[in-house]
C-alpha positions in Angstrom: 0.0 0.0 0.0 1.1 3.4 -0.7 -0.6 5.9 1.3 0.7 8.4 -0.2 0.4 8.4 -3.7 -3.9 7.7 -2.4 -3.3 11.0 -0.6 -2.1 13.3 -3.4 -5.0 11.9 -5.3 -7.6 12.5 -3.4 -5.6 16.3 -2.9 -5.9 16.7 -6.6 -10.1 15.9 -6.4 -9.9 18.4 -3.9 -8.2 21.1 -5.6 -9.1 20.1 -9.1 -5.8 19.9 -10.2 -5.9 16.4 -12.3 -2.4 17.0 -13.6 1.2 17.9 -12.6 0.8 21.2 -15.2 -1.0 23.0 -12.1 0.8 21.9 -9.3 3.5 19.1 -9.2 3.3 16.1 -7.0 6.7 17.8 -5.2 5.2 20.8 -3.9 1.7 18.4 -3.0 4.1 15.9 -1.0 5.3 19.0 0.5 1.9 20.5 1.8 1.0 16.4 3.1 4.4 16.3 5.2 3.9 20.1 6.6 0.1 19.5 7.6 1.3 15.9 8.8 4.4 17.0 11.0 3.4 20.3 12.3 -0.2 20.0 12.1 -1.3 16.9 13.1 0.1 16.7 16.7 -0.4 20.0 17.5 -4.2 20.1 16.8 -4.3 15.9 18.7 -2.5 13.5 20.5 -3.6 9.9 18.9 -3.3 6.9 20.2 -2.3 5.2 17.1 0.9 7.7 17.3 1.7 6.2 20.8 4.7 4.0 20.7 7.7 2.9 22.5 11.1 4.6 22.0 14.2 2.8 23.7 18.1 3.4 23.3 21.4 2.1 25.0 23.0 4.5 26.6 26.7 5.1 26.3 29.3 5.2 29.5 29.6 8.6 30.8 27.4 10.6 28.4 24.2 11.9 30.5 22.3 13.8 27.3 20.6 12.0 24.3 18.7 13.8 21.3 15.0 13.0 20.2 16.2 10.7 17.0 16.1 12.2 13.7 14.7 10.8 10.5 17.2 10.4 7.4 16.9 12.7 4.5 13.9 11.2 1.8 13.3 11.6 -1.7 10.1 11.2 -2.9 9.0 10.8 -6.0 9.7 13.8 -8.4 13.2 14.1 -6.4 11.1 16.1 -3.6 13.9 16.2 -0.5 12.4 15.6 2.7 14.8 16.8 5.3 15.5 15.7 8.6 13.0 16.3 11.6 12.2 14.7 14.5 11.2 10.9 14.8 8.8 11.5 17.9 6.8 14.7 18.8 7.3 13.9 22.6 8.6 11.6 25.7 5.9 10.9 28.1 6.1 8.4 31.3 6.2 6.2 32.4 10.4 5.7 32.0 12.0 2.8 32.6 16.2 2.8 32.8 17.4 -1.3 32.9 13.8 -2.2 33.6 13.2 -0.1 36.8 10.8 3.0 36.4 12.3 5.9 37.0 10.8 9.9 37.3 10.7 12.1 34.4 10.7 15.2 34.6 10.0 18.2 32.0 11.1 21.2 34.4 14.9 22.6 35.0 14.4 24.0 38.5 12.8 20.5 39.6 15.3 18.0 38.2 18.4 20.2 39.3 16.8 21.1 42.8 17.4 17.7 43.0 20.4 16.9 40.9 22.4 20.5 41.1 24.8 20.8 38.1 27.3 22.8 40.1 30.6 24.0 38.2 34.3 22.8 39.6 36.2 25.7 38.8 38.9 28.5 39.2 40.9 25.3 39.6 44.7 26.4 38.1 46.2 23.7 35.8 49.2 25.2 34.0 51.0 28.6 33.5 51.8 30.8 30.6 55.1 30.8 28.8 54.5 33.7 26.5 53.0 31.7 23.3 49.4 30.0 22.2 51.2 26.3 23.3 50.3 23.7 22.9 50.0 23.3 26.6 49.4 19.9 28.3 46.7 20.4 30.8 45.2 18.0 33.1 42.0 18.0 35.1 43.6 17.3 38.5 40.5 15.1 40.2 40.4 13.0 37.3 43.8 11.5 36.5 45.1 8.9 34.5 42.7 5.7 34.6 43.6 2.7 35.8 42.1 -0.3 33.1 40.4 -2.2 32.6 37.6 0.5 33.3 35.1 -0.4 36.1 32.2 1.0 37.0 31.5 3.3 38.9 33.9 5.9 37.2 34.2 9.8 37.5 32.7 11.6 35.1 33.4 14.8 33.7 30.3 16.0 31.8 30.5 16.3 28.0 29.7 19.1 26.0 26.6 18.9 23.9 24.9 19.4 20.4 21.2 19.7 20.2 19.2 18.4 17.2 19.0 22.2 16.1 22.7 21.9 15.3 23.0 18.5 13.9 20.3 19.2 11.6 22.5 22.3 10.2 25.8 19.6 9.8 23.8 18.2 6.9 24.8 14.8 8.4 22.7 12.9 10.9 25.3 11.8 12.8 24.7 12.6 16.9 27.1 13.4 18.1 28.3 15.5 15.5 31.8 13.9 14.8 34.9 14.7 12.2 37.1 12.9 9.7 40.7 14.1 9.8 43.1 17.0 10.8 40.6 19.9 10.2 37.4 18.0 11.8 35.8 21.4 13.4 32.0 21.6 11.9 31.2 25.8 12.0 27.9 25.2 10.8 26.5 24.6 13.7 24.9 27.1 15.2 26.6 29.1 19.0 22.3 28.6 20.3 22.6 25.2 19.4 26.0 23.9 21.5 26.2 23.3 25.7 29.7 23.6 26.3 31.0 21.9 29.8 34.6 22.1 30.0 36.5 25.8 30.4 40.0 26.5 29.7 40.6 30.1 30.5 43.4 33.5 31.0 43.7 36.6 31.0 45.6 37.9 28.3 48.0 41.0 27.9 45.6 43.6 27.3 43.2 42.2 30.1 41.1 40.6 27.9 39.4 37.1 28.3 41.1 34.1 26.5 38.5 31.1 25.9 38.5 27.8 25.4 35.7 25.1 25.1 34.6 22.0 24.8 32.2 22.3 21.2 29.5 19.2 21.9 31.8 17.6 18.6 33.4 14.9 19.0 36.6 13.0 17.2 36.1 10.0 14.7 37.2 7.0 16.2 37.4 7.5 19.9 34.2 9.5 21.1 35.8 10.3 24.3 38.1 13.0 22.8 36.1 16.1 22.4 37.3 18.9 20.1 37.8 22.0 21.7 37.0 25.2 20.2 37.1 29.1 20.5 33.5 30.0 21.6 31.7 33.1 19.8 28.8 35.1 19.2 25.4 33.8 17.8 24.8 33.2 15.4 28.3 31.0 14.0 30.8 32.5 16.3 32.6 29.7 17.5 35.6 28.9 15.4 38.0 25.9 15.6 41.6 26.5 17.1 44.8 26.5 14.8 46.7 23.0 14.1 44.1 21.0 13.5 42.6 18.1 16.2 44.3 14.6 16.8 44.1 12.6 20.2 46.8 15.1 21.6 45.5 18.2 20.4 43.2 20.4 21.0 41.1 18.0 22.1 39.7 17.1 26.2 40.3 13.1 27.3 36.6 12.9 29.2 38.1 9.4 30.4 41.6 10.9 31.5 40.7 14.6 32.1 43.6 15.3 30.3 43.4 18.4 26.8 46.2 19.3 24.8 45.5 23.1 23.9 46.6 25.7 21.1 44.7 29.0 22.7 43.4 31.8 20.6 46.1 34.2 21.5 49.0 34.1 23.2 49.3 33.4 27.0 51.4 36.0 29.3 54.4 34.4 31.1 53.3 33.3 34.9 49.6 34.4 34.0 47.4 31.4 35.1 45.3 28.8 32.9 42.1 27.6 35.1 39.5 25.0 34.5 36.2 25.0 35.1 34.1 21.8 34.4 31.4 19.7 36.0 32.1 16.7 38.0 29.8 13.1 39.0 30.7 9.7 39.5 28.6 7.8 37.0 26.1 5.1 38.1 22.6 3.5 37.5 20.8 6.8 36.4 17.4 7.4 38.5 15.5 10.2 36.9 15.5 11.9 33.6 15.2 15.5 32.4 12.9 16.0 28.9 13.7 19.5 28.0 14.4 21.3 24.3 14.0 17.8 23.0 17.0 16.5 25.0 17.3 13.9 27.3 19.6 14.4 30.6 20.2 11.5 33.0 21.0 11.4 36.2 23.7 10.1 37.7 25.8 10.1 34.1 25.5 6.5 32.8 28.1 3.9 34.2 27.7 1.3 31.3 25.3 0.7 28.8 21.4 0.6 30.2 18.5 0.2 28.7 16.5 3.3 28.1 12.8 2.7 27.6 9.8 5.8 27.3 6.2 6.7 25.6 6.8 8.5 22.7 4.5 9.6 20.3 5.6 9.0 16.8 5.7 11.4 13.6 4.6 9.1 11.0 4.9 10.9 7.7 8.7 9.4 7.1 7.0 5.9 5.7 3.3 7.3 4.4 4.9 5.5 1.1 5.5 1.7 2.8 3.6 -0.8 3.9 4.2 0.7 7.5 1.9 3.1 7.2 -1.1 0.9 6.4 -2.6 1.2 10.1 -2.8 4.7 9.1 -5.0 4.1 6.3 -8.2 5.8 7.9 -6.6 9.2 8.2 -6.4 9.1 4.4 -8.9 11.5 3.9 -8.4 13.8 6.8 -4.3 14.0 4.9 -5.8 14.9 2.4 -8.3 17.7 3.5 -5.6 18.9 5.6 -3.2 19.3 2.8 -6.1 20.9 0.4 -7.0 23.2 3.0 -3.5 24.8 3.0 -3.0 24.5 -0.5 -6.3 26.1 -1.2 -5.6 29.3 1.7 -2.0 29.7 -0.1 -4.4 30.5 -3.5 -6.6 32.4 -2.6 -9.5 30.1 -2.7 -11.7 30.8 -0.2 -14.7 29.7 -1.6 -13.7 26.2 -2.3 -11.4 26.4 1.4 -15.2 27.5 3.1 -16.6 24.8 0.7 -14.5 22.2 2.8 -14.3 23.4 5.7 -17.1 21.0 7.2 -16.1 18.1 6.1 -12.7 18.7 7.0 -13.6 19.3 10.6 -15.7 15.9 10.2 -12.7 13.8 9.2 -10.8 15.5 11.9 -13.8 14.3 14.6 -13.4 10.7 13.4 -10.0 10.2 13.3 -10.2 12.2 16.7 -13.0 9.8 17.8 -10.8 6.6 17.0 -8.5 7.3 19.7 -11.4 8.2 22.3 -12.1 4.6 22.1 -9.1 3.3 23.0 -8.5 5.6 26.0 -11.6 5.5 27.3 -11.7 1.7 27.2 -8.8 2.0 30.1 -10.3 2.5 33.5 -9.9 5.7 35.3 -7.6 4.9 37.9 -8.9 5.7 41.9 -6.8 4.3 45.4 -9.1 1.6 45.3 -8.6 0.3 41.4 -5.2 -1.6 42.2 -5.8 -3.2 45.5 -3.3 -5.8 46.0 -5.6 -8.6 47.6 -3.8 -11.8 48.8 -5.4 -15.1 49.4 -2.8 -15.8 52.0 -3.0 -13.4 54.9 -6.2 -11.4 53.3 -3.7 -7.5 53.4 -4.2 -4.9 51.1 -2.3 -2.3 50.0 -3.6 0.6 51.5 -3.0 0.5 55.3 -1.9 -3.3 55.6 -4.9 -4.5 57.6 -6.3 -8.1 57.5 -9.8 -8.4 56.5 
């Protein structure tokens, strides 16, 4: 089945375009995937969206991206960029098969898992040039292996899917190949920096350095370093290039290799700043700008398991989109109704209006079902009744 090509047909009765001479079937699959993706879940939430989204997560990396859908061409070469896989994370949350709290407010999560900055700590000197200097975060130090968990962690600078979208790569974390691996595309809104290297320089000034949320090929623990800037594609990479000595931050070892900016004075100081956990089984998670933060920072890989609610218009032309067969004409409506305000056509758009809203009751109704065939849960709905010793769950009494 191909939904889609049923979609742009009935979009054609609609509009009474029969042909591609009017309007092509690019710019119709464009309307579909617009109404679809920014339409659809703002104006419902339907149950047939609701799935399960689960990842592994990686040893000391606390933040994950929502997932992004890969690049699409339709038919008549129409690009369909990247955009999110979900719309949301809901609860319950589940980390190695234990449910855990999520939580979709800063001040609540961090009340309880403060993010507080180690810093002002001095790690090397000046010697008059821009290095390289070998600088090491002194609570971390060289780690003994094999690793075992738990490990300290030093907290790892950060992309969000804003900025990997604007590498032109879906590749999260956003990683290089080679000497001159920097990405500048990305935008300065889009990158959480968590490692400092700064000085003052001659004139008084500030000298910067930063970890970039980028990350080297090959060995993910080595995160490039860069020279932060203004919004909106300030930050810059620093001179000679990026190998596993330079210019990049060991999160394992704590140890950077750094080429600054600008030269720094003799005897003037080089501090850190960073933030500091020991890694373990995380216990709650943080939804927020479509990222997810855990704490504590992974140890090892755990399973990662939460509600999501999909965005379905990557596969309207496979046969994975065939339990989404009844919303074909409510696509379709909803597509015609913005082609038809974009012309001017506000008789035929009033014409439709009607049964557009219908389609949108129906489809709307089709979830109603399913959530109201789920008990409204009370203190009394999930009694725990034992045959044994006759205790419930409420006060432990026996009847």
């Amino acid at each position: 089945m191909n939904l889609l090509s049923d979609v742009i047909t009935y979009v054609r009765r609609l509009i009474k375009t029969p042909s591609n001479s009017s309007i092509t079937d690019s710019l119709i699959i464009d309307y579909i995937n617009r109404f679809c993706i920014m339409d659809v879940d703002a104006r419902m939430q339907l149950f047939d969206f609701k799935t399960k989204y689960q990842f592994q997560t990686q040893p000391g990396v606390d933040q994950y991206n929502m997932p992004l859908y890969d690049v699409q061409i339709e038919s008549g070469n129409q690009t369909i960029s990247m955009y999110s896989v979900y719309q949301g994370f809901v609860g319950p949350a589940y980390i190695g098969g234990v449910q855990v709290h999520l939580e979709t407010q800063k001040d609540k999560f961090f009340s309880v898992w403060p993010k507080i900055v180690q810093q002002s700590f001095v790690v090397a000197q000046g010697n008059g040039t821009i290095g390289p200097y070998t600088l090491q975060i002194p609570f971390i130090g060289p780690p003994t292996l094999p690793l075992n968990p738990p490990i300290n962690a030093l907290l790892r600078g950060h992309v969000d899917i804003s900025g990997v979208i604007a590498t032109g790569q879906n590749i999260d974390p956003p990683v290089g190949t080679g000497l001159n691996t920097f990405i500048e595309e990305v935008p300065v809104t889009s990158v959480d920096s968590a490692i400092y290297f700064t000085s003052t320089a001659s004139d008084g000034s500030n000298i910067i350095v930063a970890d970039s949320g980028q990350f080297l090929t090959g060995n993910t623990n080595y995160g490039l370093l860069m020279e932060p800037g203004k919004a909106p594609f300030g930050n810059t990479a620093l001179v000679g290039g990026y190998t596993t000595t330079l210019n990049t931050i060991n999160y394992v070892s704590g140890q950077a290799v750094v080429t600054f900016p600008s030269a720094i004075p003799s005897g003037a100081n080089i501090s850190a700043q960073c933030y500091f956990f020991q890694s373990g089984l995380p216990r709650a998670i943080l939804y927020y700008n479509n990222v997810l933060t855990l704490r504590s920072p992974p140890a090892t890989q755990y399973l990662v398991e939460l509600d999501a609610y999909l965005s379905p218009a990557a596969f309207l032309t496979s046969s994975a989109a065939l339990p989404f067969g009844y919303m074909a004409e409510y696509l379709s409506l909803g597509a015609a109704r913005k082609i038809l305000s974009d012309t001017g056509d506000a008789e035929q758009l009033n014409f439709y209006e009607p049964r557009f809203r219908e389609q949108e009751l129906l489809v709307w109704k089709r979830s109603q079902r399913q959530w109201t065939a789920t008990r409204t849960q009370t203190i009394y709905s999930q009694s725990n009744w034992s045959g044994l010793n006759g205790v419930n769950n409420l006060s432990g009494s026996a009847y």
